[in-house]
C-alpha positions as CSV (number, residue, x, y, z in Angstrom):
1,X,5.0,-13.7,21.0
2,X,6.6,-16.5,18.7
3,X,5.6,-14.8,15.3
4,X,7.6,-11.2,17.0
5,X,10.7,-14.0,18.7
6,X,11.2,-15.3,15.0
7,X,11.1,-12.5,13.4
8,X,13.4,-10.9,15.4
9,X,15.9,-13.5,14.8
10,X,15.3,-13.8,11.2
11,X,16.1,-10.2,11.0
12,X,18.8,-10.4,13.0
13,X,20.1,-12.9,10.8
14,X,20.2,-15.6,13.2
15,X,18.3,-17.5,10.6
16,X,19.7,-16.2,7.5
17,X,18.1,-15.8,4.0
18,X,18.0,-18.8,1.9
19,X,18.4,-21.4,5.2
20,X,15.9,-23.4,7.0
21,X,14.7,-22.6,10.7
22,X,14.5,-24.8,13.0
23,X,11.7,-27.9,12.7
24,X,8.3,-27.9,14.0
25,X,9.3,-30.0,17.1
26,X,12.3,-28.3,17.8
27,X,10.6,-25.0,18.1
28,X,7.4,-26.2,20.0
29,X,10.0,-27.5,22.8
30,X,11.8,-24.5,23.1
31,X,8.5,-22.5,22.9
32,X,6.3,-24.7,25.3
33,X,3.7,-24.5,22.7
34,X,0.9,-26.4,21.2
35,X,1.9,-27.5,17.7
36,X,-1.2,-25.4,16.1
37,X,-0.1,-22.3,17.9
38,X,3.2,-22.6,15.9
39,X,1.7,-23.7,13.3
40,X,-0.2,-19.9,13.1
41,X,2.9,-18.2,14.0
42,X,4.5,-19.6,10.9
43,X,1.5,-18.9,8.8
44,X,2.0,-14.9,9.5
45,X,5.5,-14.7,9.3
46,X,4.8,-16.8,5.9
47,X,1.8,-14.2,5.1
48,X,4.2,-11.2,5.6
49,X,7.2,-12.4,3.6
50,X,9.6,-13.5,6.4
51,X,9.6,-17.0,5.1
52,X,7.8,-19.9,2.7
53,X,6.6,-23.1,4.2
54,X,7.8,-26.0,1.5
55,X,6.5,-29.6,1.9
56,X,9.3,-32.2,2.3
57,X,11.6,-29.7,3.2
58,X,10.5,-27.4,5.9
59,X,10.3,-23.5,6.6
60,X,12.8,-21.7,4.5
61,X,13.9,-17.8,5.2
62,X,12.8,-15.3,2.6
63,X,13.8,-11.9,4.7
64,X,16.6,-10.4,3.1
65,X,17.9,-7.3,4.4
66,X,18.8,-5.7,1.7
67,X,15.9,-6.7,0.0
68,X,13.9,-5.2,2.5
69,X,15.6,-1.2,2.2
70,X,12.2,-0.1,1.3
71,X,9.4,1.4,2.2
72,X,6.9,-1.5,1.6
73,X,3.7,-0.8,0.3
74,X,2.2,-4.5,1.0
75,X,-1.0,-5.2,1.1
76,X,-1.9,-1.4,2.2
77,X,-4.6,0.4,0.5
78,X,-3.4,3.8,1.2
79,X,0.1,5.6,1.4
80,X,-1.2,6.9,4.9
81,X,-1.6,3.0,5.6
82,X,2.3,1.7,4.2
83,X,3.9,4.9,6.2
84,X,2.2,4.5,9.4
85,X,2.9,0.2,8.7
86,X,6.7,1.5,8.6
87,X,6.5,4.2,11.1
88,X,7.6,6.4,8.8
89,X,6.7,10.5,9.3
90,X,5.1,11.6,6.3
91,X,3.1,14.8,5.0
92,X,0.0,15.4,3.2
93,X,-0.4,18.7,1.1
94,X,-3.7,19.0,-0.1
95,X,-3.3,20.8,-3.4
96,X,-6.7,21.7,-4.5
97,X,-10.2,20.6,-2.9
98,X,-13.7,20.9,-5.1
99,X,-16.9,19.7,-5.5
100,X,-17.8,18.7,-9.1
101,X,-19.8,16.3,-11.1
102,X,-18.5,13.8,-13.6
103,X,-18.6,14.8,-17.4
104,X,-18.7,12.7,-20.4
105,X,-14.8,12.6,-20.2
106,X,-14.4,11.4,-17.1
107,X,-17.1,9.2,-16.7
108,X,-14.6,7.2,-19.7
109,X,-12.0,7.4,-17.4
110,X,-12.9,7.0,-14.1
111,X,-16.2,4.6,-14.9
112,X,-18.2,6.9,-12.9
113,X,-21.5,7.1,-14.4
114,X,-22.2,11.1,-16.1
115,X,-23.5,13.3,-13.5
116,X,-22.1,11.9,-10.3
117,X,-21.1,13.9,-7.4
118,X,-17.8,13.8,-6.4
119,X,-15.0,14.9,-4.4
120,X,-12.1,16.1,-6.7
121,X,-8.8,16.4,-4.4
122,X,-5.3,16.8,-5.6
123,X,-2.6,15.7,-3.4
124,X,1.1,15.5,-2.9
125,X,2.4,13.0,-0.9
126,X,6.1,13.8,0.4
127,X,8.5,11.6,3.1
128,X,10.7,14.5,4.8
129,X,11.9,16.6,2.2
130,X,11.0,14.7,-0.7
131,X,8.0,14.2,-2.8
132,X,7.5,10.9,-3.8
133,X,3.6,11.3,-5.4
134,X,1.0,13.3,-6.5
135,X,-2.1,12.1,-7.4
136,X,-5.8,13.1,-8.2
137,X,-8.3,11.9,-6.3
138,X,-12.4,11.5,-7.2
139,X,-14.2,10.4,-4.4
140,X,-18.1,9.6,-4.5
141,X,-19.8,12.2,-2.4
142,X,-22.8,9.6,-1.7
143,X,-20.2,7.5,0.3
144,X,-17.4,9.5,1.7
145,X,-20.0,12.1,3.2
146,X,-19.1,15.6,4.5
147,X,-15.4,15.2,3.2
148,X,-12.7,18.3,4.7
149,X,-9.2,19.4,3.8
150,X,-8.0,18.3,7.1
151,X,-9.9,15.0,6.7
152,X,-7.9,14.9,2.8
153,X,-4.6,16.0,4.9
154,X,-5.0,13.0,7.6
155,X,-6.5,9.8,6.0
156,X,-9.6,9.6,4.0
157,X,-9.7,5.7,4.0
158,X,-9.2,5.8,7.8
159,X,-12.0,8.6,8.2
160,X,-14.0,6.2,5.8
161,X,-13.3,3.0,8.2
162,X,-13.6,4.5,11.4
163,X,-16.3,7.3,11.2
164,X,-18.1,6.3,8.4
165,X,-18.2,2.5,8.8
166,X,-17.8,2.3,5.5
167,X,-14.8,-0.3,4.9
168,X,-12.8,-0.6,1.4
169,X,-13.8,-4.2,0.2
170,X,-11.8,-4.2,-2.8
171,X,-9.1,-2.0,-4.5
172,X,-7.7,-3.0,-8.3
173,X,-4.4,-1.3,-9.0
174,X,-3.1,-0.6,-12.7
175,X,0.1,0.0,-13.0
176,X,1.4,2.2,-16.8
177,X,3.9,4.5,-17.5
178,X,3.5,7.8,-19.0
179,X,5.3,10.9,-20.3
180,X,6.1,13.4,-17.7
181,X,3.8,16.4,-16.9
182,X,4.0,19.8,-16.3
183,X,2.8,19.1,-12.8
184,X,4.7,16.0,-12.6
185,X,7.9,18.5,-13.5
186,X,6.7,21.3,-11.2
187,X,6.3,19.3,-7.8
188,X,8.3,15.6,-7.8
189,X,12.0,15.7,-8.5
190,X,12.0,13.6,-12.0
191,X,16.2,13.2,-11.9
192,X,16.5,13.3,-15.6
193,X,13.5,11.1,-15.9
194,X,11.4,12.2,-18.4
195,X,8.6,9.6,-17.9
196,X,7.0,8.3,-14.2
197,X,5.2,5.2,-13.0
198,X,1.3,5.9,-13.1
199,X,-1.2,3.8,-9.9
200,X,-4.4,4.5,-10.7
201,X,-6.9,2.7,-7.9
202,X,-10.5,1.7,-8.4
203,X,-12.0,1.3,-4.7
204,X,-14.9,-1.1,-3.9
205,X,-17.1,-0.7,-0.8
206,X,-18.8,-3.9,0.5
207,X,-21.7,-4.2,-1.7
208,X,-19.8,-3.6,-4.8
209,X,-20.4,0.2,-5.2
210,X,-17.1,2.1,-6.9
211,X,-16.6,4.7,-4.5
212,X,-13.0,6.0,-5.8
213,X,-11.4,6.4,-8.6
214,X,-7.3,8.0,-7.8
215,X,-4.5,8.5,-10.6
216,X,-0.9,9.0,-9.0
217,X,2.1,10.2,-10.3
218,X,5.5,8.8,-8.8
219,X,9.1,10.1,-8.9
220,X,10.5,7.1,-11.2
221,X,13.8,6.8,-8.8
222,X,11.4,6.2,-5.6
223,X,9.1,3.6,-6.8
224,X,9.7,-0.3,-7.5
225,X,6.9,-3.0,-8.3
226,X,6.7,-5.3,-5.8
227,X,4.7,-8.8,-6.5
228,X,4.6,-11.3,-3.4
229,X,2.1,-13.4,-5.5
230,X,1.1,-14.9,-2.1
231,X,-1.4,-12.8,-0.2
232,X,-0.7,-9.8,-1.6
233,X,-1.1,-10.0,-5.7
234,X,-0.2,-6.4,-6.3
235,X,1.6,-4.5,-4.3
236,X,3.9,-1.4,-4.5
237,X,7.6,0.0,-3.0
238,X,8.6,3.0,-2.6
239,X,12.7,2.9,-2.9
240,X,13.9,5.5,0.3
């Protein structure tokens, strides 16, 4: 109830960007609160970029509105994950669905080791009427067992969590850029650009296995990088 009470009056501006909230013992009077209770509050707001705790000079704000005219992509493994963080409406189009095995070329790319089963899914990623990404998935058939379209059209990483009990441990995220595709050209609206932000993702599952290996393309006026450097040491935005 605190953490939700400050945050609406950060973002109300009550507490504006840049200035101090109010001190510890200020706030646990007018909350009735334990100190350690406040002290969490402050820790999450801190944790999801609202503010920065500095010794010697208190809680400053960090929420700036217009700062914040994105669609974040904090901390989220999945863009299934950042829209539904944002309630945003957003639509999967499953492109292409096979079964394959890894070759000598992919198995450079991806790491997979030559041979390996896998899911190969592409998919475009679109927020109303725009497409914002579309990206090539390779999923290990081994751990994301019995994959479907409509499972690739929903959320595989929530399938993966819920029904498989298989939860994503770890996910590294390189960040290039690259000449434009024919595919690139064909579904995302490139304005001009004639080169777009590549992700590509290497998933971990708990006991270290590499489960997926993804490559997206991005429209270059949607996407900003986005680097809290707190909790959350690589993160993405997607401009709206």
């Amino acid at each position: 109830m605190i953490y939700e009470d400050l945050k609406k009056r950060i973002k109300n501006e009550e507490y504006k960007y840049q200035e101090k909230i109010p001190s510890e013992t200020n706030l646990i009077l007018e909350y009735n609160c334990s100190r350690n209770t406040l002290r969490r509050a402050i820790k999450k707001l801190g944790a999801d970029g609202y503010v920065q705790s500095i010794r010697g000079k208190g809680v400053i704000v960090l929420y700036n509105a217009n700062l914040e005219n994105n669609l974040i992509k904090k901390g989220s493994h999945s863009f299934s994950q950042m829209a539904d963080r944002n309630k945003i409406k957003f639509r999967t189009s499953v492109l292409l669905f096979d079964e394959i095995e890894i070759n000598k070329k992919m198995a450079l790319e991806s790491t997979f080791p030559v041979g390996t089963p896998v899911y190969y899914i592409k998919r475009l990623r679109s927020i109303g009427d725009d497409n914002y990404i579309i990206e090539e998935n390779y999923f290990m058939s081994k751990v994301v067992k019995d994959l479907t379209i409509g499972i690739a059209q929903d959320s595989i990483y929530k399938y993966l969590n819920d029904v498989l009990n298989e939860p994503i441990a770890t996910t590294k995220r390189i960040l290039t850029f690259g000449i434009a595709t024919d595919q690139d050209k064909k579904y995302l609206n490139l304005n001009g650009y004639n080169a777009v932000p590549i992700v590509t993702n290497y998933s971990f599952t708990n006991d270290g296995t590499m489960f997926e290996y993804t490559v997206s393309h991005h429209r270059p006026d949607k996407f900003i990088f986005y680097d809290q450097n707190q909790t959350n040491p690589v993160s993405f935005m997607l401009n709206k």
